[in-house]
C-alpha positions in Angstrom: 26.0 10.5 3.8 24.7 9.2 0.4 21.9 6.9 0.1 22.6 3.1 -0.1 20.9 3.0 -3.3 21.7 4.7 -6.8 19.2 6.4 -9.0 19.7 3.4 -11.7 18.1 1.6 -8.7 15.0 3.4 -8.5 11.8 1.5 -10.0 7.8 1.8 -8.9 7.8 -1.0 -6.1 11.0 0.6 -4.1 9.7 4.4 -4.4 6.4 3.0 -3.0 8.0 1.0 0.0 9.7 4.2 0.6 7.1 6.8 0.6 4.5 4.8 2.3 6.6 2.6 4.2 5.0 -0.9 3.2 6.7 -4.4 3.5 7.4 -7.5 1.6 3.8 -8.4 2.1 2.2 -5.6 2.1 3.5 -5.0 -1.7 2.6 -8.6 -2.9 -0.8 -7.7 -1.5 -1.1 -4.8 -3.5 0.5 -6.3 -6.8 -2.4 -8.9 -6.3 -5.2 -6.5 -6.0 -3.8 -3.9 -9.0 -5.1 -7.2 -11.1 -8.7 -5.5 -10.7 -10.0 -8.4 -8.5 -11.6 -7.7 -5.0 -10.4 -10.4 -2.4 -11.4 -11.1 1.2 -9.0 -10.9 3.0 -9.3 -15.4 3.5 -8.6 -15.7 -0.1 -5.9 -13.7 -0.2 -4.1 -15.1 2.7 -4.1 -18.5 0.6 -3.0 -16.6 -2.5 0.1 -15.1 -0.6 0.6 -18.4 1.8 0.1 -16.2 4.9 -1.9 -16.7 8.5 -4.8 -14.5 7.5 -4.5 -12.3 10.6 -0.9 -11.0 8.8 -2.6 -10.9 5.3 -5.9 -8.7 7.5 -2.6 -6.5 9.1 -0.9 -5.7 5.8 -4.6 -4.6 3.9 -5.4 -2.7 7.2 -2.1 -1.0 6.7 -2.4 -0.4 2.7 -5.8 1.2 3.7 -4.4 3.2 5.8 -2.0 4.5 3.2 -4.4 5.4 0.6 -3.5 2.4 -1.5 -6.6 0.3 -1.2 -10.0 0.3 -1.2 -11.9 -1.5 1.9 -15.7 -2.2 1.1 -18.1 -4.2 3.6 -20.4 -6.5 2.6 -23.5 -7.4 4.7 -24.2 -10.8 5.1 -28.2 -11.5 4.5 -28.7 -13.9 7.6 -26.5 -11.4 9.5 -22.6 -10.9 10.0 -20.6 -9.1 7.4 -17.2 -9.6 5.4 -15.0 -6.7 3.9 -13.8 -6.7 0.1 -10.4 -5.4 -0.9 -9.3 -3.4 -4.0 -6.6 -1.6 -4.7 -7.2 1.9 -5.7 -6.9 3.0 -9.4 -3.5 3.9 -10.7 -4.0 7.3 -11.4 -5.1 8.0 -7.4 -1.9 6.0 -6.4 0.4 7.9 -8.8 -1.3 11.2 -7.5 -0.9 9.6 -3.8 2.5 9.2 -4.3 3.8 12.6 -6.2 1.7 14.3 -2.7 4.0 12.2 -0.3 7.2 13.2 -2.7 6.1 16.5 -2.6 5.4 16.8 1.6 8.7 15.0 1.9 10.4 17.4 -0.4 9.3 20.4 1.8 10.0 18.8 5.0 13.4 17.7 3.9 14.5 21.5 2.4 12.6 22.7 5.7 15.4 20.7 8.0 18.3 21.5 5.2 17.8 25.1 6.0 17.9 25.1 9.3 21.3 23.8 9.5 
């Protein structure tokens, strides 16, 4: 079975939805934040038009990947807030050619075993 996609079709945002599994949102999010800005997670849900809980999911998730940077702030009369940013290029691009590189082995690892 071939892939549903040809090589011609291969560009930055679809190799990163593959290798680290993100959605719609969660790669708006992080086109956003590679701007160099750090956003709460409030502002960015009215940058994005989203319900901020689902803006809070996808940054949880692209912090979870590597992608982003999560920062807490304290708050001086108490209570805190956390600041997003994405990672810098160079650490995604590194990021990514690691994944490419585990799913490489893993994939020859199955191959032979047929």
């Amino acid at each position: 079975m071939k892939p549903d996609f040809s090589v011609s079709d291969v560009n930055c945002e679809n190799v990163l939805e593959c290798l680290f599994d993100l959605s719609r949102l969660d790669k708006e999010v992080l086109k956003i934040l590679n701007d160099g800005e750090e956003f709460k997670s409030k502002k960015l849900a009215k940058k994005v038009d989203k319900d901020q809980s689902t803006v809070y999911r996808s940054l949880e998730n692209l912090v979870n990947c590597g992608l982003v940077y999560k920062e807490k702030q304290t708050i001086r009369n108490g209570g805190y807030y956390f600041l997003y940013s994405s990672r810098p290029m160079d650490k995604i691009r590194e990021e990514a050619e690691n994944c490419l590189e585990q799913w490489y082995s893993e994939m020859k690892s199955s191959i032979e075993e047929l």
